[in-house]
C-alpha positions as CSV (number, residue, x, y, z in Angstrom):
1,X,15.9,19.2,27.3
2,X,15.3,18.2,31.0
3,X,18.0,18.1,33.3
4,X,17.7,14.4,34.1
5,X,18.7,14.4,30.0
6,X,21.2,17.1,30.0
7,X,22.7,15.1,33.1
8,X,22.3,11.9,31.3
9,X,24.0,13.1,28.2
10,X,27.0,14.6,30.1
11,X,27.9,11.1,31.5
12,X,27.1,9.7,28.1
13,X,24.3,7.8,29.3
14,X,20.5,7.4,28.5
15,X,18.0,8.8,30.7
16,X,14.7,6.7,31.6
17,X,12.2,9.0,30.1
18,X,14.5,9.0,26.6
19,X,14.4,5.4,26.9
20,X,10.7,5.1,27.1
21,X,10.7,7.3,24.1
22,X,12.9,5.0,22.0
23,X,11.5,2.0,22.8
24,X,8.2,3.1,21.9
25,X,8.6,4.6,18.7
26,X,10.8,0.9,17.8
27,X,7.6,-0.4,18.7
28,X,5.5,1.7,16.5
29,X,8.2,1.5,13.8
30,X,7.1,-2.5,14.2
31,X,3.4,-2.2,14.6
32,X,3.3,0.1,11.3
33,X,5.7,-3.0,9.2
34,X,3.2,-5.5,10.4
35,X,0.1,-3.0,9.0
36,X,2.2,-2.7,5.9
37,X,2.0,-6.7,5.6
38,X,-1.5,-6.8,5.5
39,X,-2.0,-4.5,2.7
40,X,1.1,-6.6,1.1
41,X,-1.2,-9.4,1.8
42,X,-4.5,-7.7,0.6
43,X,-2.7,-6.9,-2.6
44,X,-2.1,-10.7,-3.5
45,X,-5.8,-11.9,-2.7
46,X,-7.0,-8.6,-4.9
47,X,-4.5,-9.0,-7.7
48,X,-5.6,-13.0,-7.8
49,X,-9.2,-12.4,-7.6
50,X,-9.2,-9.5,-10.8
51,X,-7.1,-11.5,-13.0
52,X,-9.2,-14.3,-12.3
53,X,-12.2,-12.4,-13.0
54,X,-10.7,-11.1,-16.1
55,X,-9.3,-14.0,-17.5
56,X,-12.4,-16.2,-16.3
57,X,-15.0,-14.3,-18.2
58,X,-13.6,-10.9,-20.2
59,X,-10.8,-13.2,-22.3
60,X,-13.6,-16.0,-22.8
61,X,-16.3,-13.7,-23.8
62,X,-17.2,-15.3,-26.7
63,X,-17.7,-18.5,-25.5
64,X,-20.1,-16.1,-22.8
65,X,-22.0,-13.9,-25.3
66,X,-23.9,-15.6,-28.8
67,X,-23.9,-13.7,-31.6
68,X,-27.6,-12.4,-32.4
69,X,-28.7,-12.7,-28.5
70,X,-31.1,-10.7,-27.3
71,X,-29.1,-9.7,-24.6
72,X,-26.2,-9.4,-26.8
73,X,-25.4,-5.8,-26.4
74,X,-26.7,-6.0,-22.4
75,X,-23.8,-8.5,-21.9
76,X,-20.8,-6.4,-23.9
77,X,-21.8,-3.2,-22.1
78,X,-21.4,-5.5,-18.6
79,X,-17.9,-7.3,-19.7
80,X,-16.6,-3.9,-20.7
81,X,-17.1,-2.7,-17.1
82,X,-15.9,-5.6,-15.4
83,X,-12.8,-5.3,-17.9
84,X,-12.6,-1.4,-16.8
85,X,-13.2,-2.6,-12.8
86,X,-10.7,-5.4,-12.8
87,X,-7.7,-3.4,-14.9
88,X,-8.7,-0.6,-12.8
89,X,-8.5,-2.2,-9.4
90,X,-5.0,-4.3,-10.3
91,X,-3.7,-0.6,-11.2
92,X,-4.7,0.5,-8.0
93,X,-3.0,-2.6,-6.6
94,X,0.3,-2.3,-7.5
95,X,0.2,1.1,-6.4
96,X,-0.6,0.1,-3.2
97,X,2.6,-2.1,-3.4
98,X,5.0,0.6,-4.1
99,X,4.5,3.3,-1.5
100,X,6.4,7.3,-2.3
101,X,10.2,6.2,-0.5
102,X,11.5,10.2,-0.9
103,X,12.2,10.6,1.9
104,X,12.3,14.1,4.0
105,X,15.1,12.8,6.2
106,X,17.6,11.7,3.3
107,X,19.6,15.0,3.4
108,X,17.6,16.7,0.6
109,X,17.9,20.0,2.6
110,X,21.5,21.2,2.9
111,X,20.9,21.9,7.0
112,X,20.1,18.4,7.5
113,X,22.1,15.3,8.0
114,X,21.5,12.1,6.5
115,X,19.4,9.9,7.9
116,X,21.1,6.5,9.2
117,X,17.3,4.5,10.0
118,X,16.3,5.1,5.9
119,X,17.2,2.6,3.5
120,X,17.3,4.7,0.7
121,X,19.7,7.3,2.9
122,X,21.5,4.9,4.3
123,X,22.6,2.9,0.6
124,X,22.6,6.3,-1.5
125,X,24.7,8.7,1.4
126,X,27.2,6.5,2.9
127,X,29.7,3.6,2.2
128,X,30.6,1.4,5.1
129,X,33.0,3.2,7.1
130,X,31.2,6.2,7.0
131,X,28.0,5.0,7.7
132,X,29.7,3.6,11.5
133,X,31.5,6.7,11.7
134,X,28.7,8.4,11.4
135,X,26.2,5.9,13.5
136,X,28.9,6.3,16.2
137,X,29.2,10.3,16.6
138,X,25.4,10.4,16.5
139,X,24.2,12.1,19.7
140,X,21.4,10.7,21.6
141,X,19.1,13.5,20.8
142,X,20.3,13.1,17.4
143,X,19.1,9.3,16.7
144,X,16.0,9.9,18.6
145,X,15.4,12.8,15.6
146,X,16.2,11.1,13.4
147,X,14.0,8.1,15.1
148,X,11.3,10.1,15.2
149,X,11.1,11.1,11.8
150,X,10.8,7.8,10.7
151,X,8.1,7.0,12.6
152,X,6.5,9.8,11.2
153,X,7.7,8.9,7.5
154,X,6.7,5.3,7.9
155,X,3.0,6.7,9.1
156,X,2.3,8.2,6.3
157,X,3.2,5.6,4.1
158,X,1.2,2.8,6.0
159,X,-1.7,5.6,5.7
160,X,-1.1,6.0,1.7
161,X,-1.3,2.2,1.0
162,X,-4.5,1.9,3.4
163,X,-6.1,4.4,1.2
164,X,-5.3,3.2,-2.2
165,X,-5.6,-0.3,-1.5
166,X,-9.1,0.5,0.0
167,X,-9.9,2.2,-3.3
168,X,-8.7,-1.6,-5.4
169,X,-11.2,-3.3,-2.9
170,X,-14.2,-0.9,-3.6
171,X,-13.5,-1.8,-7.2
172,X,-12.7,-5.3,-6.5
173,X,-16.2,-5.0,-4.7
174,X,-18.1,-3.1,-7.6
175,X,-17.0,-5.6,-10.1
176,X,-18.5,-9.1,-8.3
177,X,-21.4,-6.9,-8.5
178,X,-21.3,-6.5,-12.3
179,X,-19.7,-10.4,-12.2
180,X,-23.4,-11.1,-10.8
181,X,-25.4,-9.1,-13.2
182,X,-23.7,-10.7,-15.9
183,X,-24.4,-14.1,-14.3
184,X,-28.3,-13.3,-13.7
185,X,-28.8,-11.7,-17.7
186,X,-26.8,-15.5,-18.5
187,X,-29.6,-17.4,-16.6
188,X,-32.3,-15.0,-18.2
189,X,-30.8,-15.5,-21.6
190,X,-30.5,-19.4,-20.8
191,X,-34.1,-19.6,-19.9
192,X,-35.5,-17.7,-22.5
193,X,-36.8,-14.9,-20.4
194,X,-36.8,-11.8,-22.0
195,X,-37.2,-8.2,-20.1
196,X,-38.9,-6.1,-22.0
197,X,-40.0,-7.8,-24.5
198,X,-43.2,-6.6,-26.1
């Protein structure tokens, strides 16, 4: 610790520099929630399109496929794909919507305190009273810890759901591109144009 800090910490005050430090991981405490609500968001428009896909064309395939086509088997082989794609994606989805809360900083290790900036800590380690008690004996040093941590914490969660929900759109992505193979075999099938056909 600096001496500006140590000086800062005697008078029970905040030094500049700690300040700055504060401030700025509040603001990337904020920056990472609003990142988080845009995968919230991306999960909704994914969820919406797969059902719709599977509902639209996998739950009405027999209105979709005749029986005795030619492209008969062609079209179950594409449905059961964009059946796998959509259930697949929506699983991907929701796991993108419930990111891993254990939390390092929630006292699982005897040497460390609970944290007082985790949800989960905060409900599962302290009733009221302690948890001002404990907010109010905090050191500086000590909440910018436990600040940091966080941060940290928060990161990699923001990171997870970025990763899985990419995976749900890839599939999302996959699947209009089974969606319009299905569509162009239709059109063949409803013209009477048959590939290979001898």
């Amino acid at each position: 610790m600096k001496e500006t800090e140590l000086a800062a910490e005697k008078q029970g005050t905040v030094s500049d520099e700690q300040k700055l430090r504060l401030s700025s991981m509040w603001d990337s405490l904020k920056r990472f929630d609003t990142y988080i609500g845009t995968v919230n968001f991306k999960s909704g428009l994914l969820t919406t399109l797969n059902a719709a896909i599977f509902g639209g064309v996998v739950l009405k395939a027999d209105a979709f496929i005749k029986n005795g086509s030619y492209y008969q088997i062609l079209l179950i082989a594409i449905l059961a794909v964009i059946a796998m794609l959509s259930l697949l994606s929506i699983y991907y989805v929701i796991k993108s919507i419930w990111p891993n809360l254990a939390s390092a900083s929630t006292g699982t290790k005897p040497s460390r305190s609970p944290s007082i900036f985790f949800f989960g800590s905060v409900s599962r380690n302290f009733i009221a009273a302690e948890f001002v008690n404990t907010v109010q004996q905090k050191t500086i040093d000590e909440l910018e810890r436990d600040l940091i941590v966080q941060v940290h914490e928060v990161a990699v969660i923001t990171d997870l759901k970025f990763k899985v929900i990419a995976k749900a759109a890839r599939l999302t992505v996959w699947n209009l591109v089974f969606l319009l193979g299905f569509g162009f075999v239709q059109i063949l099938e409803a013209t009477g144009y048959y590939l290979c056909h001898g």
